[in-house]
N, C-alpha and C positions, 0 to 999 in steps of 0.2 A: 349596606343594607340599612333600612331606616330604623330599625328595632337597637341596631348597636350603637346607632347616633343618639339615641334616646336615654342612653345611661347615664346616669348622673351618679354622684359618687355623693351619697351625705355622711359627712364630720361633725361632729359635734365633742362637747365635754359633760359629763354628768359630773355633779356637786349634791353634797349634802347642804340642811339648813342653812348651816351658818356660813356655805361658799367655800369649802371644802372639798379640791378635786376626791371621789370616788374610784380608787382602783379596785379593777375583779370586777367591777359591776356587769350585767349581762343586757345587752341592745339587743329588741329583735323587732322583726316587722311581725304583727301582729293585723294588719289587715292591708291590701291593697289591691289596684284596680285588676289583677288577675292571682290566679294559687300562686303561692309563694314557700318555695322549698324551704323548711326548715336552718334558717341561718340567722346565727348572731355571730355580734363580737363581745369583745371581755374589753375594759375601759384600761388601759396600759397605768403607767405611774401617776400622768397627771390627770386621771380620768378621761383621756381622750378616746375615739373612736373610730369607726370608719363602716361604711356599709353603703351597699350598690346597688340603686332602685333599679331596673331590669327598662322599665318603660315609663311614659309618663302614665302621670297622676295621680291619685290622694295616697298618699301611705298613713297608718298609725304606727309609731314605733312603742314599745315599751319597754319600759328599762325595769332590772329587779336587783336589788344588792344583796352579795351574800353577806348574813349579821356575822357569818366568820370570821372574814376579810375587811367587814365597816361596819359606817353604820348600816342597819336594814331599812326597809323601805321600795316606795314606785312611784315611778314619775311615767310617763304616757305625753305624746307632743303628736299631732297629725301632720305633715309635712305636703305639700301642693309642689309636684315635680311636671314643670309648663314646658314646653321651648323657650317661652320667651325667658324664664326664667337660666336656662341654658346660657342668654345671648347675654345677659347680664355677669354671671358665674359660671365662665365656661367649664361644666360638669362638676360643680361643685357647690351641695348647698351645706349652711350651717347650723343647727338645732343646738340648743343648749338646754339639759335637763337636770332638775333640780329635785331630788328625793323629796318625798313627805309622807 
């Protein structure tokens, strides 16, 4: 089915100012080309990620750190999930977010 071809898997790492991986931080899609269920991830040791756009097209993600666990702060990145972007990285794109 063309809709499960369509998934792309985006990874990224969130960092504070000074380059800094972020653990605990919270990833979520915050707008995209159709409703989108309620999902994030939490950034593991090195601040890394993982999250799975459903179909193509524009996503916002936004990130929020808890001041518990880091530093506080948001970072926000839009992300362009294409085919051709597919044929390049097959199902896999990379964002990198930086608190401020």
């Amino acid at each position: 089915m063309n809709g499960s071809r369509s998934a792309v898997e985006i990874t990224g790492v969130v960092r504070d100012a000074s380059g800094t991986p972020v653990t605990g931080a919270h990833v979520l899609f915050t707008d995209g080309p159709q409703p989108l269920p309620d999902i994030a991830a939490l950034t593991d040791a090195e601040g890394r990620f993982s999250l799975s756009a459903p179909t193509t097209g524009v996503y916002t993600l936004t990130c929020r750190a808890d001041p518990l666990s880091g530093p506080p702060g948001t970072a926000e990145a839009t992300v362009r999930v294409e085919p051709s972007a597919q044929a390049a990285l097959p199902g896999r794109l990379r964002v990198e977010l930086t608190l401020g």
